[in-house]
C-alpha positions as CSV (number, residue, x, y, z in Angstrom):
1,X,-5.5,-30.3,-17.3
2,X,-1.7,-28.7,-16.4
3,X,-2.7,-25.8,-18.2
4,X,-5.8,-25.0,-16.7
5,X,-4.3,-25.9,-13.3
6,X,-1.2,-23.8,-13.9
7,X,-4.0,-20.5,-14.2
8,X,-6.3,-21.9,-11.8
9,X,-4.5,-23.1,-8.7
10,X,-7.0,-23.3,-6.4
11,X,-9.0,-25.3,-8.5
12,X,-9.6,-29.3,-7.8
13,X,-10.3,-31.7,-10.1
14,X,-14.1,-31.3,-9.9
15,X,-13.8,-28.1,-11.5
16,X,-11.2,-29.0,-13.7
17,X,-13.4,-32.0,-15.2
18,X,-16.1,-28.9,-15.5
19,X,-13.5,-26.5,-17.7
20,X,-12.4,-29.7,-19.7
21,X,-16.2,-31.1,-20.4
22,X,-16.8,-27.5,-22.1
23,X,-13.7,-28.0,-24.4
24,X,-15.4,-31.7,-25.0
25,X,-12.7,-33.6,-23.2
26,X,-14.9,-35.5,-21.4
27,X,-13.8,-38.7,-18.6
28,X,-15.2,-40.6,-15.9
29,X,-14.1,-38.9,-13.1
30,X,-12.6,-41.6,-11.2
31,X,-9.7,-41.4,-14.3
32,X,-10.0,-38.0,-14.1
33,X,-9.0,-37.9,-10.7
34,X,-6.1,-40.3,-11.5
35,X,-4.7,-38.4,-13.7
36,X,-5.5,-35.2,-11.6
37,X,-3.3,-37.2,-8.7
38,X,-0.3,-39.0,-11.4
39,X,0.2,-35.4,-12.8
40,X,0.9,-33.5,-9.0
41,X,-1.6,-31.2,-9.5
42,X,-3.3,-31.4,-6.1
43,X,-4.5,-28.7,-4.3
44,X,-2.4,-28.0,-1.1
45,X,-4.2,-27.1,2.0
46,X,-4.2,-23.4,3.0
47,X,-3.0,-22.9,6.4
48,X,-3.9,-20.4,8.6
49,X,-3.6,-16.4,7.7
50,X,-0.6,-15.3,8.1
51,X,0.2,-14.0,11.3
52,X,3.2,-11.2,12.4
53,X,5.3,-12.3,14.8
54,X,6.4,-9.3,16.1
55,X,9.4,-9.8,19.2
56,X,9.9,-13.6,20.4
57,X,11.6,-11.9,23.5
58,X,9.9,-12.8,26.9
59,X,7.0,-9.6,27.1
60,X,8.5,-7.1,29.7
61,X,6.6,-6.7,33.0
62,X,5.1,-3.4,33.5
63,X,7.5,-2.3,36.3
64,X,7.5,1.7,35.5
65,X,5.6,4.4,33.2
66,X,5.9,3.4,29.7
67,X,7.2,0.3,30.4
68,X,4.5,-1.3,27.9
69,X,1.4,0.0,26.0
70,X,-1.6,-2.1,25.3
71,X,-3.7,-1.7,22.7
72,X,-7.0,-3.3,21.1
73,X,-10.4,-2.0,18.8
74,X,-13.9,-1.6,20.3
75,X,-16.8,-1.0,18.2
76,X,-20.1,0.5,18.7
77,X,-22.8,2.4,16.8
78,X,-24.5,5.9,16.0
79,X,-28.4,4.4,17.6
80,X,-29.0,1.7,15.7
81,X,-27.3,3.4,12.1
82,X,-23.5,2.9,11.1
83,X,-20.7,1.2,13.1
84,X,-17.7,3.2,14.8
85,X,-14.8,1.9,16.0
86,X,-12.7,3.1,18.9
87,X,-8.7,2.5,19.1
88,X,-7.7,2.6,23.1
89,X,-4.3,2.8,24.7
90,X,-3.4,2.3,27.8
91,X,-0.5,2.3,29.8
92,X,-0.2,-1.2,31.6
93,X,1.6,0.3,35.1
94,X,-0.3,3.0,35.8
95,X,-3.5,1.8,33.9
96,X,-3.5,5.4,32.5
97,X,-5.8,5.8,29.4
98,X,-3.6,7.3,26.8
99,X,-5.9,7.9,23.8
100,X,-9.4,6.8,22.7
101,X,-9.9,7.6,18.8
102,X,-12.9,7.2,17.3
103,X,-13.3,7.0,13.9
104,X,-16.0,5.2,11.3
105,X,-12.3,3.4,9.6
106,X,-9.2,3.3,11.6
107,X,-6.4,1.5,9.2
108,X,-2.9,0.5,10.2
109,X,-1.4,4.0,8.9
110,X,-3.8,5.7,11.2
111,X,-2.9,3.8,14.2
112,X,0.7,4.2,13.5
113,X,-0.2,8.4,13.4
114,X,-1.9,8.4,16.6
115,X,1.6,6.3,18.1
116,X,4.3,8.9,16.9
117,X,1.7,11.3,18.5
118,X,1.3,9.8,21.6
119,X,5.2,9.5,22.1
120,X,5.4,13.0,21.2
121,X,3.7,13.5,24.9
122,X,4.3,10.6,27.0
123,X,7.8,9.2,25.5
124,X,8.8,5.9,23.9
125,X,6.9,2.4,25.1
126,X,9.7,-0.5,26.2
127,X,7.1,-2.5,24.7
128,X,4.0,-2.8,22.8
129,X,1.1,-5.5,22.8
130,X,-2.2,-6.2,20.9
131,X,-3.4,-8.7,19.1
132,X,-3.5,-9.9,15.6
133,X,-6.2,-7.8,13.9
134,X,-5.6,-7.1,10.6
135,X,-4.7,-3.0,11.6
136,X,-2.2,-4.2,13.7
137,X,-0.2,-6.8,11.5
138,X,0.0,-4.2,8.7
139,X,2.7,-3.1,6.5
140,X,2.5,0.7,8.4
141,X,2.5,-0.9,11.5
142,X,5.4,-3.1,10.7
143,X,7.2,-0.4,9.1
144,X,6.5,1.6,12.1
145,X,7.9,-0.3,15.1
146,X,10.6,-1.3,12.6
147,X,11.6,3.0,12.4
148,X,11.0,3.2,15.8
149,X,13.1,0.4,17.1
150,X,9.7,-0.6,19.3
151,X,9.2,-4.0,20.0
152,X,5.7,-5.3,19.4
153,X,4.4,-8.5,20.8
154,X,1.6,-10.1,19.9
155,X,-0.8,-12.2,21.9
156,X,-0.9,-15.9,20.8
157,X,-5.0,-16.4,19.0
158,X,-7.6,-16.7,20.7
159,X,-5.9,-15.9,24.1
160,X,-7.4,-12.7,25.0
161,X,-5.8,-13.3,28.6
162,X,-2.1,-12.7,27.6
163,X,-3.5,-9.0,26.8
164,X,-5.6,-9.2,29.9
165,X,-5.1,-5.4,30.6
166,X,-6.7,-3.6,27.7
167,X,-9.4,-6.4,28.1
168,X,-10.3,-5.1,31.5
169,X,-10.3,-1.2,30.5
170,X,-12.5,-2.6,27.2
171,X,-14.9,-4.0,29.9
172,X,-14.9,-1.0,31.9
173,X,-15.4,1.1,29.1
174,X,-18.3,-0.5,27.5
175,X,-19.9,-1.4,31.0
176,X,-19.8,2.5,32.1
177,X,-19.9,4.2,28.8
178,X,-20.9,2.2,25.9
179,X,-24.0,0.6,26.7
180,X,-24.9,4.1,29.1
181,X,-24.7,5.9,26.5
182,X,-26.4,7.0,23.1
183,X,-24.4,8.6,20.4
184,X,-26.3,11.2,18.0
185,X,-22.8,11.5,15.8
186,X,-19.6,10.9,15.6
187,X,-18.7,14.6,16.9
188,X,-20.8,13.3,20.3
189,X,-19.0,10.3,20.4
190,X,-16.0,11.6,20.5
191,X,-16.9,14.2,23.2
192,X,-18.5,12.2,25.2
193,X,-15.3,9.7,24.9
194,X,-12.9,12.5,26.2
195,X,-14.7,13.2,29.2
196,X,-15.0,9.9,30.2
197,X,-11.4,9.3,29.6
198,X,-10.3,12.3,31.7
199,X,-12.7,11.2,34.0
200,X,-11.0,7.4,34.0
201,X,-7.5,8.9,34.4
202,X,-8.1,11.6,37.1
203,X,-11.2,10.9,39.2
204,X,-12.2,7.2,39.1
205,X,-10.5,5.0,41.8
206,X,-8.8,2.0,40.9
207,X,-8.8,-0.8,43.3
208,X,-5.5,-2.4,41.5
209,X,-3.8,0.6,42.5
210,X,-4.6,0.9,46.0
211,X,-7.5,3.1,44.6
212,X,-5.3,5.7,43.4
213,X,-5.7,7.4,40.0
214,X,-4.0,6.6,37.0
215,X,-2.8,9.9,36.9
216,X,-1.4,10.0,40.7
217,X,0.1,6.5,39.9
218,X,2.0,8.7,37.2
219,X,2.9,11.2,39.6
220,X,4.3,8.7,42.2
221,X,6.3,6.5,40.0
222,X,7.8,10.0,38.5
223,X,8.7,11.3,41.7
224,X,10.2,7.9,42.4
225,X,12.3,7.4,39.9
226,X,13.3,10.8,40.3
227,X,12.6,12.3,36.8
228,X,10.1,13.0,34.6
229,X,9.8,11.2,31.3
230,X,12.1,12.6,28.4
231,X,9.0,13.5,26.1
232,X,7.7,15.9,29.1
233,X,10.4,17.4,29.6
234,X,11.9,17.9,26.3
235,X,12.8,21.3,25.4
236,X,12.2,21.3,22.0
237,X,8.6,21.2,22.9
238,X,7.8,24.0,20.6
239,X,8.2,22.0,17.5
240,X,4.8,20.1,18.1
241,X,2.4,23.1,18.8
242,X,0.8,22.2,15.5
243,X,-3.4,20.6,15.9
244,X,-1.9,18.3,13.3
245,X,0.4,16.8,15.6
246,X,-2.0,16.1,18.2
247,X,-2.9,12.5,20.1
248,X,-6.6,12.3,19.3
249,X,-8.5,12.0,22.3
């Protein structure tokens, strides 16, 4: 019995008394389970999947530009074919929609690709939040905001409200895209996606901004401040001219 619970830990004493009939050990299975009990071998109760912590530090309030990123998935579908799924980003002050990448598979190293990129153009994030999907508790993501020295906070389970942001642009984006909208490929879906972004960030009023733009938002929190974020005004600017190093759109 130890030695087939010592290969087969998950096993209980049902299946046990199944492996030990077929060697011709066989036992009632109320003294089966005795034994199964007297020799420790019970089977300990898997808790929940583990979950990444990420910063216990209070989640910063998004005061200025880059202050915190949100991000989250949304799927959809080539007409009634194969599932795609969307990574958004958004910038919680000025609501600004940094990236929308569409791809059939979008793992954590991908996500952590289309990050560097993004900070590339708009500068480093006081702060990102998302919540505990299996992309985002990777080792790549990990390893990432680790490098990076970003902290990442993650929404408690099953509280979609702490991440309440990115939950209303998902809501706008499947209420005025997504389910407008039929997609031939993933080539269309991913045009169609840029335009509506660029049309999210520079045309569409928002009423929690006084129905400014995301991009005028920008503008008047730069001016502001007083300066324009480092990653904009970086002169070594010309080091990133290759596609390769890109945000997606």
């Amino acid at each position: 019995m130890q030695e087939i619970a010592g290969k087969r830990r998950r096993f209980g004493y049902r299946r046990i008394g199944v492996l030990l009939e077929r060697k011709g050990m066989i036992m009632n299975h109320k003294k089966l389970y005795r034994i199964y009990r007297e020799e420790g071998l019970s089977v300990k109760r898997r808790r929940g999947r583990k979950r990444a912590r990420g910063t216990r530090t209070p989640m910063p309030s998004a005061a200025c530009v880059n202050a915190r990123w949100s991000l989250d998935f949304v799927s959809d579908r080539f007409g009634a074919s194969r599932k795609f799924r969307i990574l958004a980003v958004i910038d919680d002050c000025t609501r600004e929609c940094l990236c929308l990448v569409a791809d059939t598979s979008l793992s954590g190293a991908r996500v952590a690709r289309e990050l560097s990129a993004l900070i590339r153009v708009y500068g480093m994030p006081g702060c990102i939040v998302s919540d505990n999907g299996t992309e985002f508790t990777s080792r790549a993501i990990l390893k990432w905001a680790d490098e990076n020295e970003v902290p990442w906070h993650y929404i408690d389970p099953g509280k979609p409200q702490q991440n309440a942001f990115i939950e209303s642009f998902n809501g706008s984006l499947r209420d005025e895209l997504l389910n407008e909208e039929l997609f031939d490929s993933l080539g269309d879906a991913r045009r169609k996606l840029a335009l509506w972004r660029y049309d999210y960030n520079a045309v569409r009023p928002h009423s929690s901004l006084g129905n400014q733009t995301p991009q005028q938002a920008r503008r008047a929190l730069e001016q502001f401040e007083g300066s324009a974020p480092a990653a904009l005004a970086s002169d070594e600017a010309h080091e990133y001219q290759s596609p390769t190093s890109r945000p997606s759109l």
